[in-house]
TILUM-427893 format. One line per 5 residues: number of its first residue (from 1); for each residue x, y, z of N, C-alpha, C, O. Coordinates in pm, 1 decimal. Example, Ala and Ser with C-alpha at 12.3 -4.5 7.8 and 13.67 -1.06 7.14 Angstrom:
// residues 2
1> 1319.0/-569.0/780.0/1230.0/-450.0/780.0/1320.0/-330.0/780.0/1423.6/-331.9/846.5; 1285.0/-225.0/708.0/1367.0/-106.0/714.0/1290.0/3.0/787.0/1340.9/113.8/803.9 .
//
This chain:
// residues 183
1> 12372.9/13517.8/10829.9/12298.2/13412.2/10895.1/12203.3/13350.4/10793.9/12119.7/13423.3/10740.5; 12209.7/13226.7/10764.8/12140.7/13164.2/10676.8/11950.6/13147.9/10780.7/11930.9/13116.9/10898.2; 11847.4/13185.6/10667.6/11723.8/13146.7/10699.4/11691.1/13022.6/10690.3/11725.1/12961.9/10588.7; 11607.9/12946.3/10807.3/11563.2/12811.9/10758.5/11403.4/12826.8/10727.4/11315.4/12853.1/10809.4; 11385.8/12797.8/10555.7/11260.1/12850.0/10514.4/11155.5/12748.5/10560.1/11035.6/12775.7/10567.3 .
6> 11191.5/12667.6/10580.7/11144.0/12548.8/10611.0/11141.4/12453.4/10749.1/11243.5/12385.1/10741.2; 11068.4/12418.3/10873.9/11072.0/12333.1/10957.3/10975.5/12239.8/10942.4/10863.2/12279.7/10911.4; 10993.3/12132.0/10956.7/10840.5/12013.4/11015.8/10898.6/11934.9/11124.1/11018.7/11907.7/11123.0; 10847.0/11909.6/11186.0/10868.7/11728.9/11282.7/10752.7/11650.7/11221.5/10630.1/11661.6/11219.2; 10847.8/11564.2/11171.4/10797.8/11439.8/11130.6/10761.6/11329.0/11244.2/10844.9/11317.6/11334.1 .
11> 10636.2/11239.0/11250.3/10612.1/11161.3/11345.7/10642.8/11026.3/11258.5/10607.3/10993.9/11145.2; 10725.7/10958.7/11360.0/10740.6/10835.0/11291.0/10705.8/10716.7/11388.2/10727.9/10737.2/11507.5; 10657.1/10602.9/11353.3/10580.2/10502.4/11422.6/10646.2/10378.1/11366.9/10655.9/10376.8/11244.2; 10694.6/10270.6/11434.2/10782.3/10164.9/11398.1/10861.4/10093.2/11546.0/10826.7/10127.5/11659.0; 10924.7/10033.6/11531.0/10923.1/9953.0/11391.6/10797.4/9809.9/11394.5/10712.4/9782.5/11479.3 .
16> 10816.4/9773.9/11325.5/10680.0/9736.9/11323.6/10714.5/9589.7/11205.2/10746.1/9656.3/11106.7; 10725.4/9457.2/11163.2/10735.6/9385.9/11045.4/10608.0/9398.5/10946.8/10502.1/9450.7/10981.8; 10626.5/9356.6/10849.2/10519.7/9320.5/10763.8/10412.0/9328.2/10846.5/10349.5/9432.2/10867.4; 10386.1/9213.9/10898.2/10265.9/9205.0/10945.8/10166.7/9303.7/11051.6/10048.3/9336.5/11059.6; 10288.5/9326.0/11121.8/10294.2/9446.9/11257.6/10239.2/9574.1/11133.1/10136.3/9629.9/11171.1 .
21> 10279.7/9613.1/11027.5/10244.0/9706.5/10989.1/10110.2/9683.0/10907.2/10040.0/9783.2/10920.3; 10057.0/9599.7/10837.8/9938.1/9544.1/10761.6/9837.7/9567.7/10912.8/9745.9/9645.9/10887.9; 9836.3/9528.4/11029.3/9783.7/9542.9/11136.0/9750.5/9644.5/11154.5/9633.7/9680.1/11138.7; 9872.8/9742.8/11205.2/9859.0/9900.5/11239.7/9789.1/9962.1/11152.7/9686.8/9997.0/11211.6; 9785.2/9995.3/11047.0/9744.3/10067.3/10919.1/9599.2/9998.1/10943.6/9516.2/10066.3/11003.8 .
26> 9565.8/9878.2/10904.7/9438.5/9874.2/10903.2/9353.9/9877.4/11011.1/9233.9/9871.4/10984.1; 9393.8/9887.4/11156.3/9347.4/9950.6/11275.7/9258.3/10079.2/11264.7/9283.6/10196.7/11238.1; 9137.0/10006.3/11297.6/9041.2/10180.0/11315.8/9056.9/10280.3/11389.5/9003.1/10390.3/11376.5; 9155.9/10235.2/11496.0/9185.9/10342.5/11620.6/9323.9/10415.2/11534.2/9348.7/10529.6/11572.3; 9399.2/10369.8/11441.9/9474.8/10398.2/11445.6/9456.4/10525.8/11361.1/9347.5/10542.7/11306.4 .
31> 9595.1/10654.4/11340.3/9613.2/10774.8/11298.9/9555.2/10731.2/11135.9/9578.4/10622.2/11083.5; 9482.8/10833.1/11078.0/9465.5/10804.8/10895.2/9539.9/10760.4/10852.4/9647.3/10816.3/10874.6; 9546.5/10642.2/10768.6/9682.0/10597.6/10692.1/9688.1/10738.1/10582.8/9795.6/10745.2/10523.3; 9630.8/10801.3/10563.9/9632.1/10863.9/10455.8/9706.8/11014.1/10483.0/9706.6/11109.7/10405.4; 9752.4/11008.1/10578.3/9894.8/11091.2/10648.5/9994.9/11071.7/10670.1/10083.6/11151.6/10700.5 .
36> 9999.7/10938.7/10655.7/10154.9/10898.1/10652.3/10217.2/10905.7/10503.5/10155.2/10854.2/10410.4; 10279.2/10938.2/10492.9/10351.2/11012.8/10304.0/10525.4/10969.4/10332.2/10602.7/10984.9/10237.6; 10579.9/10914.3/10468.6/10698.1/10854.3/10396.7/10694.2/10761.4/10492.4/10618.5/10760.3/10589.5; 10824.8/10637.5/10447.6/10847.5/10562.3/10515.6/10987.3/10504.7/10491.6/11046.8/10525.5/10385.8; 11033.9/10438.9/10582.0/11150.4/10361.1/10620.7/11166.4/10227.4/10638.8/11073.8/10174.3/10700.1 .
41> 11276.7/10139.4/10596.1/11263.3/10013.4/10618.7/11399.3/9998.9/10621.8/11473.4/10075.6/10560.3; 11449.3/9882.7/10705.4/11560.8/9821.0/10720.8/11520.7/9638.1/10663.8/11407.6/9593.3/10644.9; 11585.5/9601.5/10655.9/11559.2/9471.6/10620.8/11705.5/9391.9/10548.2/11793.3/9427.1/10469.4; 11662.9/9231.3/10647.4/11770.6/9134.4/10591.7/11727.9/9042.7/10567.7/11608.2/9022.0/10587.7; 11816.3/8944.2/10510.9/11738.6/8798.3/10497.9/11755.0/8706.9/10584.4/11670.3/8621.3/10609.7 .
46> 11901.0/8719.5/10654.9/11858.7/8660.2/10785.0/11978.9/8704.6/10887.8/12067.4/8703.8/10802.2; 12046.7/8742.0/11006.0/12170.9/8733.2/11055.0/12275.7/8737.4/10979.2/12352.1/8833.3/10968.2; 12283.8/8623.1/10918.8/12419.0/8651.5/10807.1/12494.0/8737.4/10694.7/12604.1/8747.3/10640.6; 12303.4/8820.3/10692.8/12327.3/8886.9/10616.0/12393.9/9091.8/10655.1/12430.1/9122.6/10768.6; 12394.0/9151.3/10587.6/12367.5/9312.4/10605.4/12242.4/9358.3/10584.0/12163.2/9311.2/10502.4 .
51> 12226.4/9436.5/10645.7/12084.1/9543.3/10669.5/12094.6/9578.5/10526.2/12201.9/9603.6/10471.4; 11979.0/9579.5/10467.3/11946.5/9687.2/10349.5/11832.7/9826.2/10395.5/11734.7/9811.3/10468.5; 11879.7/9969.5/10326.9/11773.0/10015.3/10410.4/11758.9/10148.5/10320.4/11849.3/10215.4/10270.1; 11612.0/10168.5/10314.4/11591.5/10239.3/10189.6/11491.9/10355.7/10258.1/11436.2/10331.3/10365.1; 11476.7/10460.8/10201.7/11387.8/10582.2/10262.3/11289.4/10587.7/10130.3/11320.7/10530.3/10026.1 .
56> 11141.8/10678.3/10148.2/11066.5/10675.8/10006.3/10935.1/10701.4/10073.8/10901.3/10653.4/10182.0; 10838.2/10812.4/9970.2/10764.3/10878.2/10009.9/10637.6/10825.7/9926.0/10648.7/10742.3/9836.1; 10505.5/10888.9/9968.7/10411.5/10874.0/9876.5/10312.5/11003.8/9848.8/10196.6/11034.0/9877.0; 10368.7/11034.0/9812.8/10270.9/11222.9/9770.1/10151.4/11155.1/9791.3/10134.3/11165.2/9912.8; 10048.7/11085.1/9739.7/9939.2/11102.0/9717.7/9876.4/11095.9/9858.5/9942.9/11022.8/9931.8 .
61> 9767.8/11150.8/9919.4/9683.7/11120.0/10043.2/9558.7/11026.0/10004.1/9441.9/11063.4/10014.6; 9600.0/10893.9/9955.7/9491.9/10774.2/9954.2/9589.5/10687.1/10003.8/9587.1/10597.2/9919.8; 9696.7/10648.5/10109.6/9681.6/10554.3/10209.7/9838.5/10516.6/10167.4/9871.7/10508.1/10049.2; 9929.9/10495.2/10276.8/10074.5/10444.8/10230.2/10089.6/10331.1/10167.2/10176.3/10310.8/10082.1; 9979.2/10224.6/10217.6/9977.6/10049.5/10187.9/9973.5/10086.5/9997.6/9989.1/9993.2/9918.8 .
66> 9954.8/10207.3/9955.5/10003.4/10200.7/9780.1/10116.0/10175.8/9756.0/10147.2/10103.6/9661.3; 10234.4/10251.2/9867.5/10327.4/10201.0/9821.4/10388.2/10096.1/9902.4/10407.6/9996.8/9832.1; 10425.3/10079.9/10021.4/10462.9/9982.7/10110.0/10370.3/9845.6/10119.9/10288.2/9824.7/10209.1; 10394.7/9773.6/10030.9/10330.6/9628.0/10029.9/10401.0/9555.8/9953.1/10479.3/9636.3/9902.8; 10439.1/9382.7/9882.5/10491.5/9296.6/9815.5/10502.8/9393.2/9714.4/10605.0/9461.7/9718.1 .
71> 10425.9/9413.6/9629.6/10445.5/9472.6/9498.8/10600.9/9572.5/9502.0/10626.7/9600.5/9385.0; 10691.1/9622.8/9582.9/10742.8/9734.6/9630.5/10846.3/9713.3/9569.3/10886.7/9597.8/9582.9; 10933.9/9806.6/9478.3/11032.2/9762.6/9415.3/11169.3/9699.1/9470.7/11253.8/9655.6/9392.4; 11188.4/9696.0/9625.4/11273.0/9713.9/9690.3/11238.9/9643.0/9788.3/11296.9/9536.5/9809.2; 11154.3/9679.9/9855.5/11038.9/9562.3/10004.1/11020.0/9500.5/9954.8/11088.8/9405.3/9991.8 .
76> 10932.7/9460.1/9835.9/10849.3/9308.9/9786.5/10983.1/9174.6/9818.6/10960.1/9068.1/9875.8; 11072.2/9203.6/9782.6/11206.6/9112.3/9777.5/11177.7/9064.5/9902.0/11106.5/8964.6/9912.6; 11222.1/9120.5/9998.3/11232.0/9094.9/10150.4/11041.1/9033.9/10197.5/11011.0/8921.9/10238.9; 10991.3/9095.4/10184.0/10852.2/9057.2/10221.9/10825.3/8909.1/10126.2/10779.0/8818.1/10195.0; 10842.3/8882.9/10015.7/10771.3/8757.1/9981.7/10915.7/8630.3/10018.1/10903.6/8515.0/9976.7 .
81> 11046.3/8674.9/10099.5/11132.3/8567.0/10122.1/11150.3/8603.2/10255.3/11264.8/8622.7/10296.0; 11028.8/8618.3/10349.1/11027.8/8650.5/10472.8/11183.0/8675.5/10565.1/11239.2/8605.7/10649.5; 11210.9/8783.9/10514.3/11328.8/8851.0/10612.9/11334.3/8919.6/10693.5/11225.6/8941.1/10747.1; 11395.8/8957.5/10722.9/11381.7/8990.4/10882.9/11354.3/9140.4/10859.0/11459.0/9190.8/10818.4; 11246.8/9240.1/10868.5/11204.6/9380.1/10833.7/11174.7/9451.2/10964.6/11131.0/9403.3/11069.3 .
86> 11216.1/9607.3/10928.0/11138.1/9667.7/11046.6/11107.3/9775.9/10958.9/11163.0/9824.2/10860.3; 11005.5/9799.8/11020.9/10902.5/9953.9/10873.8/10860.4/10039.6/10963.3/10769.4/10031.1/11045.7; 10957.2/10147.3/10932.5/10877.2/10283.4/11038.5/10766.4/10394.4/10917.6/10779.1/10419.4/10797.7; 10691.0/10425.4/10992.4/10597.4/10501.5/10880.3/10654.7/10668.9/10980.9/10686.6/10696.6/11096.5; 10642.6/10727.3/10874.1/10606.1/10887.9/10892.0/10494.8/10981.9/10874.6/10464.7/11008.6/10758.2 .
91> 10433.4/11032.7/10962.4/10341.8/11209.8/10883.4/10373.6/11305.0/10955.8/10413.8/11304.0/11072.1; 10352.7/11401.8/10875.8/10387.0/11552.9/10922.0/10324.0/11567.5/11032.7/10206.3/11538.1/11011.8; 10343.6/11603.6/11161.0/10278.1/11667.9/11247.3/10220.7/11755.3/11300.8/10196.6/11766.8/11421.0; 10182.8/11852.6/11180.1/10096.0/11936.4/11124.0/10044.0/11890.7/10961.2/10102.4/11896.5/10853.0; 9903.6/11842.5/11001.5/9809.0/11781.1/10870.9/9878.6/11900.8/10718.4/9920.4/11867.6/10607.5 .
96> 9865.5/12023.1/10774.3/9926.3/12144.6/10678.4/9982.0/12146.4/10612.7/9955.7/12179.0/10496.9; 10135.7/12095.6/10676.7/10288.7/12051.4/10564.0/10232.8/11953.6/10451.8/10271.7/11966.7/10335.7; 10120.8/11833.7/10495.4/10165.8/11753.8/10415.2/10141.1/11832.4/10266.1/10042.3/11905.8/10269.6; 10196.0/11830.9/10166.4/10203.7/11900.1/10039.8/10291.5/11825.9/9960.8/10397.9/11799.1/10016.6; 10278.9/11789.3/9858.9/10384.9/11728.3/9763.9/10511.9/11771.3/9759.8/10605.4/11694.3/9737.8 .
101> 10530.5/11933.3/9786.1/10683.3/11950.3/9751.1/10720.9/11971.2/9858.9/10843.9/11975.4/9858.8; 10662.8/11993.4/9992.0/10736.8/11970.6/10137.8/10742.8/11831.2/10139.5/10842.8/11813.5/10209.1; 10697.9/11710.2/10105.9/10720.2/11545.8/10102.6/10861.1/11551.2/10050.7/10953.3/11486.4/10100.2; 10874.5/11647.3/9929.0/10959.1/11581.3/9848.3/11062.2/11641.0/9922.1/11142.6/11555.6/9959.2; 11097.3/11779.4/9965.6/11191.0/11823.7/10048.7/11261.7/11746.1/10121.4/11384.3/11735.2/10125.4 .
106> 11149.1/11669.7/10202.7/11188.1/11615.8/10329.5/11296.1/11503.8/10317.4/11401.9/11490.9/10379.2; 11227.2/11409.6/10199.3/11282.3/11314.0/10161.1/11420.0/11333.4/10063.9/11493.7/11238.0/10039.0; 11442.2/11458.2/10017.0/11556.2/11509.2/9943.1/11678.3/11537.2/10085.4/11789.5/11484.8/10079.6; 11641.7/11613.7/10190.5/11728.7/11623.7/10250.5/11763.5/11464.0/10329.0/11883.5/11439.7/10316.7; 11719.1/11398.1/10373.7/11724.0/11247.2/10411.9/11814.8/11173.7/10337.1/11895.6/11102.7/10396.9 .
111> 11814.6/11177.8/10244.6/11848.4/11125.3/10096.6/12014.7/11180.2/10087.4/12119.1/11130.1/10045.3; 11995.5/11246.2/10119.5/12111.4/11397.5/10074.8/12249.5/11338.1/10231.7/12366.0/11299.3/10224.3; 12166.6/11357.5/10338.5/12234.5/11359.7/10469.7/12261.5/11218.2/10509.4/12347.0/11192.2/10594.1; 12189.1/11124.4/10448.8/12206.0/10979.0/10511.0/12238.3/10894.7/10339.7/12201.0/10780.5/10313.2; 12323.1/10997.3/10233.3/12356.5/10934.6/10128.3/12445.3/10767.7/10122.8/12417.5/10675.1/10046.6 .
116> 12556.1/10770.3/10229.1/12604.5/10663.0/10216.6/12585.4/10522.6/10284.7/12641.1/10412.9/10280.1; 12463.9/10588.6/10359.5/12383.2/10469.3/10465.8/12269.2/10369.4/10405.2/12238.5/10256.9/10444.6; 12194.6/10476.6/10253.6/12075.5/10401.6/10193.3/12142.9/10345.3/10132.2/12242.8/10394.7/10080.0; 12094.2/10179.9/10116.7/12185.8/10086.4/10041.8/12091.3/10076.9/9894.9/12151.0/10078.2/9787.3; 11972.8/10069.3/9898.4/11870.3/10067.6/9802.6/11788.8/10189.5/9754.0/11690.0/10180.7/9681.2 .
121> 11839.0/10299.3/9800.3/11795.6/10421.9/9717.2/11900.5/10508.4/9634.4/11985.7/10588.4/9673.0; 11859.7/10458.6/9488.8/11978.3/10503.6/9390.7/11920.7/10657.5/9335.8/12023.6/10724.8/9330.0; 11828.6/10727.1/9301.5/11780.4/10845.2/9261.0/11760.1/10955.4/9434.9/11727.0/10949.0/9553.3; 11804.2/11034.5/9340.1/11847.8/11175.2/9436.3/11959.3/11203.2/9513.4/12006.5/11310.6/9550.7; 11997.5/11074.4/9533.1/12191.1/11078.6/9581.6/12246.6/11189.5/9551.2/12324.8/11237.1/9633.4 .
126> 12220.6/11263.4/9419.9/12320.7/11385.5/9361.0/12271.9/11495.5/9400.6/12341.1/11594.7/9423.1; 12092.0/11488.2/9419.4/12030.9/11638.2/9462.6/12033.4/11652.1/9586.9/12042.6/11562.4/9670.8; 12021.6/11817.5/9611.7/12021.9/11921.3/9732.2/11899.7/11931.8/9736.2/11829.1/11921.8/9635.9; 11839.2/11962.1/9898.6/11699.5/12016.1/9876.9/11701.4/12147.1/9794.7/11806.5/12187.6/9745.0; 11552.2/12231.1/9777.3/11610.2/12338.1/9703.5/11539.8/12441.0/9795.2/11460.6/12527.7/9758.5 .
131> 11578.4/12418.4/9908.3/11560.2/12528.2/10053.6/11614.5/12511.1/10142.2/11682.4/12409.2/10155.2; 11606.5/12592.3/10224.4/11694.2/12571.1/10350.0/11562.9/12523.4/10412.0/11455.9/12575.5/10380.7; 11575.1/12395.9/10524.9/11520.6/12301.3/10593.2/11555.8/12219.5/10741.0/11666.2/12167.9/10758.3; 11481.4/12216.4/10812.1/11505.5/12185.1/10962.9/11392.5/12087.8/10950.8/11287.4/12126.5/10899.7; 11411.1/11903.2/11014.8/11349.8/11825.8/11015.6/11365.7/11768.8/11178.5/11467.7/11713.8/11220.1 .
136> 11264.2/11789.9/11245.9/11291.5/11733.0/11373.1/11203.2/11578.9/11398.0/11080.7/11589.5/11403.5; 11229.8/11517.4/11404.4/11227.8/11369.3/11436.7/11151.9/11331.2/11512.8/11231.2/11330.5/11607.0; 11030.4/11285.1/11570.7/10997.2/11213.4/11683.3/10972.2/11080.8/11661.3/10940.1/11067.9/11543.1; 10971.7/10978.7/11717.7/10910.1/10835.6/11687.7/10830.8/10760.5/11842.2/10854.9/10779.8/11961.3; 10732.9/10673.2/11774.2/10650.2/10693.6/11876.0/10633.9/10480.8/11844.7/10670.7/10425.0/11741.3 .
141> 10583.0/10423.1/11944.3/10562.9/10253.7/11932.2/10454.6/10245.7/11884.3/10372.8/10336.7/11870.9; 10440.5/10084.1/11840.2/10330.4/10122.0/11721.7/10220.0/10078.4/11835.1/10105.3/10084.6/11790.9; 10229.5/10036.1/11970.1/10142.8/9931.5/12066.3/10035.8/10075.4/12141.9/9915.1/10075.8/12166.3; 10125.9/10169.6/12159.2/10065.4/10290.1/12252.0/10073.7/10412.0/12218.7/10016.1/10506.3/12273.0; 10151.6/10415.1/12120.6/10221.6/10547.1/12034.0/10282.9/10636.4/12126.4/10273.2/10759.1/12124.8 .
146> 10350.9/10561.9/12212.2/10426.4/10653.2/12310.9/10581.0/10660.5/12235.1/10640.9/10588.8/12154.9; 10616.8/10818.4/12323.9/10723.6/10839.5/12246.8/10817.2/10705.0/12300.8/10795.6/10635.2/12399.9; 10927.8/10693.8/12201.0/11047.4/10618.0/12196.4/11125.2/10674.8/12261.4/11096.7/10794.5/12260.5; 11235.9/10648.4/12336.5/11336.0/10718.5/12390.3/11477.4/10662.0/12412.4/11578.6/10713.8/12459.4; 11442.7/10493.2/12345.1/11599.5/10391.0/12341.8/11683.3/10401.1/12200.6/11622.4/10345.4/12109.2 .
151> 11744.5/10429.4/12181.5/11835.3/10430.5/12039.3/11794.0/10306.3/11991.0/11725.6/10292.3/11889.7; 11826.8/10233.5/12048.3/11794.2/10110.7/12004.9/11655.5/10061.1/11961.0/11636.3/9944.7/11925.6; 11582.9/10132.6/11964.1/11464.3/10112.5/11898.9/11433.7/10267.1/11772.2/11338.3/10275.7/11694.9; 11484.1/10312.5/11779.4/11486.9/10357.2/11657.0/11550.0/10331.1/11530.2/11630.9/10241.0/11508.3; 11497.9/10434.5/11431.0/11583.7/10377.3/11287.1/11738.2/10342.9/11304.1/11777.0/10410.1/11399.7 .
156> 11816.8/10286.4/11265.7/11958.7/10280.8/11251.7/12019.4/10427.0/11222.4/12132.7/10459.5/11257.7; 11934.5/10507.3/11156.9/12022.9/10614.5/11076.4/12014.5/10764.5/11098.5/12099.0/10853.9/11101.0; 11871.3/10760.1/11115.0/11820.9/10905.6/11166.2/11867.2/10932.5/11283.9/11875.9/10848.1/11373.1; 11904.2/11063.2/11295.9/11912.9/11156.1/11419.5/11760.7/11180.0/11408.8/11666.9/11144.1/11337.6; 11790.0/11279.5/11544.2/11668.1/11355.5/11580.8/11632.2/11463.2/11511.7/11516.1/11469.0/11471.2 .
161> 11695.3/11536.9/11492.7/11711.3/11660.5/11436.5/11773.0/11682.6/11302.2/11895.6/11672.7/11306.5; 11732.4/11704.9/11204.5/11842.8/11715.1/11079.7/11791.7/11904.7/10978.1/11688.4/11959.4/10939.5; 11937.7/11934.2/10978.4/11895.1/12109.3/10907.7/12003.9/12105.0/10791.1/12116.3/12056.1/10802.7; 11953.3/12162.1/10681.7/11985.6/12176.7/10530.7/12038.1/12322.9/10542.5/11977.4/12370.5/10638.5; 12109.6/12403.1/10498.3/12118.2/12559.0/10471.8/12161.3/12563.7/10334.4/12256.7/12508.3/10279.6 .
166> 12088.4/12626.7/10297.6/12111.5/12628.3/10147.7/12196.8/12733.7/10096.7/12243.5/12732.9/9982.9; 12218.9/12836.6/10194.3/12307.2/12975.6/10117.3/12422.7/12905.0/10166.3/12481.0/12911.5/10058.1; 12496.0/12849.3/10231.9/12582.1/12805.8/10298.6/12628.8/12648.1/10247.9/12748.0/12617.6/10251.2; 12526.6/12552.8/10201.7/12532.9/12457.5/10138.4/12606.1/12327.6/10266.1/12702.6/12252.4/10252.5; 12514.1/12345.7/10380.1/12572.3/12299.7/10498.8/12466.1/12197.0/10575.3/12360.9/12229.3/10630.4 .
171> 12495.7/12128.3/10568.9/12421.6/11984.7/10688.2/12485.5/11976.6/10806.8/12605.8/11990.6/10829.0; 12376.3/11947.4/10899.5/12365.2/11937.1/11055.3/12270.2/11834.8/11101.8/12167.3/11792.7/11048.9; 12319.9/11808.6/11197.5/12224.4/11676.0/11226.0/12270.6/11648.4/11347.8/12385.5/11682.7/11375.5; 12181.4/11574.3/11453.0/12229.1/11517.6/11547.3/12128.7/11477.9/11684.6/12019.3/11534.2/11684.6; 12153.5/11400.7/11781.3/12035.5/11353.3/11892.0/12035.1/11449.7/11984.9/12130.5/11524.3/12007.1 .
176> 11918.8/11451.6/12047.2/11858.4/11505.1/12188.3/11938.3/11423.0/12266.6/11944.5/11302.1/12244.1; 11996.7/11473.7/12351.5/12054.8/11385.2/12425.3/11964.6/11313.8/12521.7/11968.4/11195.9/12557.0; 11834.8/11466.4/12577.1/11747.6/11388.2/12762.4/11632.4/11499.4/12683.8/11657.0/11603.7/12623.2; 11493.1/11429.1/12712.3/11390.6/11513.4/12675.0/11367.2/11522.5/12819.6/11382.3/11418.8/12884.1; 11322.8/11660.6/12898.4/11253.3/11671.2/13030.6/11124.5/11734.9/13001.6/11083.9/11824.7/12927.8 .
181> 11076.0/11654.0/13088.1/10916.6/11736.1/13045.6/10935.2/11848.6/13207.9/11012.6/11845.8/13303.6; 10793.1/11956.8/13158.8/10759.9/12034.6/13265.2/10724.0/12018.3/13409.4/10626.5/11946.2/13430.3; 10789.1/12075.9/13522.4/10781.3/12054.9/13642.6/10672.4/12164.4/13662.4/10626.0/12185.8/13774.4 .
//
């Protein structure tokens, strides 16, 4: 039986455009930007086009808008030729995980499991996480932060659930079908 050394649920908040996210983030009510350490984007230039859609983290805890803004090697494109974007942010849902090499985990197995879906993330395609890992998913609106529960408003790509085994060298993944809460 393979160990999973590793679990987090990641909270993710989206989708949200440019602006929707410059908003949220700088909201005083809103969660620390300085907990959110990855994020997601889909983005086109208009209908005619294909989705581009890239995953990418930010170790540091001084605020995501370092990396998610024009300047972005990958977003800036889409953001300064106003295309059509949706930007989900992530943080650990335990302040605890966040740590540089659980970030990087997270984003290694993502990377790893949704290899032929990122159209704009060319580094780590080849690497494995280097643990066994269980990532459970929640996403929440950016208006009330209530959970999500339409496919259709989530990322294109993520499941709910995604697990790495490393003695076994095995990926799993897949949706909740019905969340019930307690009677």
């Amino acid at each position: 039986m393979d160990y999973i050394e590793h679990t987090y649920t990641i909270q993710w908040v989206g989708p949200m455009n440019y602006e929707e996210y410059k908003e949220y983030i700088n909201n005083p009510d809103t969660l620390d930007p300085n907990l959110f350490n990855l994020y997601y984007f889909e983005a086109r230039q208009d209908k005619r086009y294909k989705w581009h859609t890239y995953i990418g983290i930010h170790k540091q805890n001084d605020g995501i808008n370092k990396r998610v803004n024009p300047a972005h090697e990958h977003l800036g494109h889409f953001i300064r030729n106003n295309a059509e974007i949706r930007i989900w942010i992530g943080s650990f849902a335990k302040e605890i995980n966040q740590k540089p090499k659980n970030i990087d985990i997270v984003e290694t197995l993502f990377i790893k499991a949704y290899n032929d879906k990122f159209t704009e993330n060319k580094k780590k395609k080849v690497f494995l996480p280097k643990e066994s890992v269980c990532v459970i998913n929640t996403y929440y609106s950016k208006h009330k932060e209530e959970i999500i529960k339409r496919k259709s408003d989530k990322p294109f790509i993520f499941d709910d659930v995604l697990i790495y085994l490393e003695e076994t060298n095995c990926f799993m993944h897949g949706n909740l079908n019905e969340l019930r809460g307690a009677v």
